[in-house]
C-alpha positions as CSV (number, residue, x, y, z in Angstrom):
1,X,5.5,-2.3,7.0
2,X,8.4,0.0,7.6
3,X,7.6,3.7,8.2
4,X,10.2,6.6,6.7
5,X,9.4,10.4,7.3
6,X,10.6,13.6,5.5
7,X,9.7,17.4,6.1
8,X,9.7,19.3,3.3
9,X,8.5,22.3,2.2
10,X,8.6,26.3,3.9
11,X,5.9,24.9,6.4
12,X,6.6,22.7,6.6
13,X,4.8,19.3,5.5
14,X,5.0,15.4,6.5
15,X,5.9,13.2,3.1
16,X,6.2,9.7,4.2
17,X,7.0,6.3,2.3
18,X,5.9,2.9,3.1
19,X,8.1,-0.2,2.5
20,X,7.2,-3.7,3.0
21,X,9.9,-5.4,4.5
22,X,10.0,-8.8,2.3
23,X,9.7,-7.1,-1.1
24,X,11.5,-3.8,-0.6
25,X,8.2,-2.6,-2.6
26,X,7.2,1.1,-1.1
27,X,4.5,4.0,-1.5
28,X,5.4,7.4,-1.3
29,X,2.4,10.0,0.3
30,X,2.0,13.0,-0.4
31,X,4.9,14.6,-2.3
32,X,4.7,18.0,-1.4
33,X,7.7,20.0,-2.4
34,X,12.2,18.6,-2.9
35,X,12.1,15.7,-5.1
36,X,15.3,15.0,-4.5
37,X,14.7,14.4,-0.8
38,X,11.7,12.3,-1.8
39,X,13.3,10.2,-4.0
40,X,16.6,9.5,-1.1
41,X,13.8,8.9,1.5
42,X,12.7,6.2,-1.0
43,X,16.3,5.1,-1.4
44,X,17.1,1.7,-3.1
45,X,13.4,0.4,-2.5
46,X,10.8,-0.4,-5.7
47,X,8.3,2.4,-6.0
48,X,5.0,0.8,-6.7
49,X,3.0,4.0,-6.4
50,X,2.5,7.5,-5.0
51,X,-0.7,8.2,-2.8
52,X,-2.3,11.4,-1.7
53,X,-4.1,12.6,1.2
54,X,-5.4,15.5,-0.5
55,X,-5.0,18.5,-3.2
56,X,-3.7,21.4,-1.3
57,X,-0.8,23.0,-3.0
58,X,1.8,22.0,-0.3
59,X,0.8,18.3,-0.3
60,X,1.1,18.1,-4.2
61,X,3.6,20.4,-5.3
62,X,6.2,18.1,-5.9
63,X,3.6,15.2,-7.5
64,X,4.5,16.1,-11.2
65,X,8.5,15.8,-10.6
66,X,8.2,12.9,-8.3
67,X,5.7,11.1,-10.9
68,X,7.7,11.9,-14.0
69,X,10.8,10.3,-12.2
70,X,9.5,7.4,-10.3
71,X,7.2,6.3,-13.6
72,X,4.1,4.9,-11.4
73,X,0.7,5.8,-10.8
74,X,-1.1,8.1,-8.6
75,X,-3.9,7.4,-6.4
76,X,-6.0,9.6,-4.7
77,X,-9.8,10.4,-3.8
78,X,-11.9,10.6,-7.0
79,X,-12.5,14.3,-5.9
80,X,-14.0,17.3,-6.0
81,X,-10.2,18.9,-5.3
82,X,-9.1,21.6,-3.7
83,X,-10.2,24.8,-6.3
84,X,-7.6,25.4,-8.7
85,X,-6.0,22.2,-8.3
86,X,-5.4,19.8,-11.0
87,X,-3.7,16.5,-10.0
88,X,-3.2,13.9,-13.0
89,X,-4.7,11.1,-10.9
90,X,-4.6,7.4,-12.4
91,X,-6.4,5.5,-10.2
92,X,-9.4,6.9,-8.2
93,X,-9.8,5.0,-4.4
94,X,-12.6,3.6,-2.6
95,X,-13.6,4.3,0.7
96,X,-12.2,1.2,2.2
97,X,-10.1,-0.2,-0.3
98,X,-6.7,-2.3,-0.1
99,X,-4.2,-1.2,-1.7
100,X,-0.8,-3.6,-2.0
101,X,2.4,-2.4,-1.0
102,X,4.2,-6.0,-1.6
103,X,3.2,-8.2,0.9
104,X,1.3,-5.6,3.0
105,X,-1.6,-3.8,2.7
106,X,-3.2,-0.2,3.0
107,X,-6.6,0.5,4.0
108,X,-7.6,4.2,2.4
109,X,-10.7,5.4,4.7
110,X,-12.4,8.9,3.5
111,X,-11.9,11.6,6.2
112,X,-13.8,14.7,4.8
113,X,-14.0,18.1,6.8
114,X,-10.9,19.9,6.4
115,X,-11.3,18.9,2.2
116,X,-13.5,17.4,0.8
117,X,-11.4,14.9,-0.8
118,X,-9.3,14.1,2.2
119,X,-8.4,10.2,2.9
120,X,-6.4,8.7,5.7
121,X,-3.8,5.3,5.1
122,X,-4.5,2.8,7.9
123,X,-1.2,0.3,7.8
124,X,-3.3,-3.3,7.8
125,X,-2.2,-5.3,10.6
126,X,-0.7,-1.9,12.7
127,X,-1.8,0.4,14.6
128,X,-0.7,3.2,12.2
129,X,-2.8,5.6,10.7
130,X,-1.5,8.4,7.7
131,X,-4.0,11.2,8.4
132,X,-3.1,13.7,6.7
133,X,-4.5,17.1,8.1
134,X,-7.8,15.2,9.0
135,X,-6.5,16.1,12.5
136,X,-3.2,17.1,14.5
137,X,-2.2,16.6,18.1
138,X,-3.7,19.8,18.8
139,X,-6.9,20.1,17.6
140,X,-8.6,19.1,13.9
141,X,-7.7,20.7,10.3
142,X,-8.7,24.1,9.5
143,X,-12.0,24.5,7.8
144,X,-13.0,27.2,5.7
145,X,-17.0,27.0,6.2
146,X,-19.2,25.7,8.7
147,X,-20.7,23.1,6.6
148,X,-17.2,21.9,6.2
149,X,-17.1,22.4,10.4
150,X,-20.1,19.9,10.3
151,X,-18.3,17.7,8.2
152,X,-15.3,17.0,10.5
153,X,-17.3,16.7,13.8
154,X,-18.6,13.6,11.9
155,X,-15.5,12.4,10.7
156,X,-14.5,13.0,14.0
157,X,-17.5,10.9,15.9
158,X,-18.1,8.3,13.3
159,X,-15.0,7.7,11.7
160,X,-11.9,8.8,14.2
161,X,-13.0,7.2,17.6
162,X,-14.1,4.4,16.1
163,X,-10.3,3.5,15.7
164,X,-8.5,1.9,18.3
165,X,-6.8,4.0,21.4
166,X,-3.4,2.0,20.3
167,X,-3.6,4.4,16.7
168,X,-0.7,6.3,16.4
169,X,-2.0,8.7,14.4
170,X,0.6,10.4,11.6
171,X,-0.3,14.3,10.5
172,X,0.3,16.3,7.6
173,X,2.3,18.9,9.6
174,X,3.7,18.2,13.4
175,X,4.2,15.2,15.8
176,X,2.5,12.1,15.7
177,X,0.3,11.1,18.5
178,X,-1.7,8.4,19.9
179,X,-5.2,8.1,19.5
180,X,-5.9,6.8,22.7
181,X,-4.0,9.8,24.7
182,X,-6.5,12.4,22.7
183,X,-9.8,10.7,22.6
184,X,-11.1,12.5,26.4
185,X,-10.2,15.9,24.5
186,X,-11.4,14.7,21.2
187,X,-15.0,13.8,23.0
188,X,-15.3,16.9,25.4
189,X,-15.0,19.3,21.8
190,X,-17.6,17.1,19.7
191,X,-19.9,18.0,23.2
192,X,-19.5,21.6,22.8
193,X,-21.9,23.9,20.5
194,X,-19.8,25.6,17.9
195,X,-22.1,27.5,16.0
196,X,-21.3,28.1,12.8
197,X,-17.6,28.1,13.5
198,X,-15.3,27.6,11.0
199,X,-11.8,27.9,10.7
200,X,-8.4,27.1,12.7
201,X,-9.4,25.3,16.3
202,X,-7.5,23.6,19.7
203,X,-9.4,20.5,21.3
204,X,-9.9,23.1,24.2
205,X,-11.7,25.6,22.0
């Protein structure tokens, strides 16, 4: 499956879209702000669907537009959402289910910790991984309690290095990054004690 990127957005934010190389069918994640850019990124490929990561405002502010123009359905996590947010959602996902883009295939695996209704896109037969802002290069996604703080340290040791060191994982916001060159950082901060910490954090801290 072919891989396209677009920043967008003031922050700014990673959209992507998917394209299966036989069928010229594609997926576009997380629309988060310029339609327009969205919908070139997509170029002359078949939209088949639009997928989310999560509900923050600048991962969704562009789903409505996008939707309305492309005429197919959204899939996300069955929720809670981020407060205040109100995605029309058409089809709820599983934690492990396929989803068909053409002749290839998307794993969506739940990642909680930074939301709780955060899910990361591993490409079948790849080693890429759509991870939304489960974690960055630099360190994991912000939390705003500690029992969210919890959550990610599991999502971290049970979920994350369970993947293969070969990952390339693809963020929300900044460079994409191999698992394998993070895991010895990844594994010295799930040894630390952190409290109750919650909040914005570096692999070192």
């Amino acid at each position: 499956m072919n891989l396209r990127i677009q920043s967008v957005g003031p922050w700014p934010m990673n959209s992507y879209a998917l394209v299966c190389p036989v069928t010229q069918q594609s997926a576009l994640i997380d629309p988060g702000a310029d339609p327009d850019a969205l919908l070139a990124m997509l170029g002359d490929t078949t939209a088949v669907a639009i997928l989310l990561t999560h509900t923050h405002p600048d991962h969704i502010g562009a789903l409505e537009a996008v939707r309305a123009r492309l005429g197919v359905p959204v899939l996300a996590h069955p929720g809670p959402y981020v407060a205040g947010a109100t995605p029309h959602v058409d089809r709820t996902l599983a934690d492990g289910e396929l989803i068909a883009i053409g002749n290839s295939a998307l794993r969506a695996q739940y990642t909680p910790g930074h939301t709780a209704d955060m899910i990361s896109y591993l490409i079948v037969g790849t080693p890429i991984a759509i991870v939304g802002d489960t974690l960055f290069d630099g360190g994991p996604g912000r939390t705003r309690s500690a029992e969210d703080f919890r959550t990610t340290l599991r999502t971290l040791r049970d979920i994350i290095l369970n993947w293969p060191d070969e990952t390339i994982c693809h963020p929300g916001h900044g460079p994409a990054f191999r698992l394998g060159d993070r895991r010895a950082a990844i594994e010295r901060f799930l040894a630390r004690d952190h409290g109750d910490f919650a909040g914005d954090a570096t692999w070192e801290s």
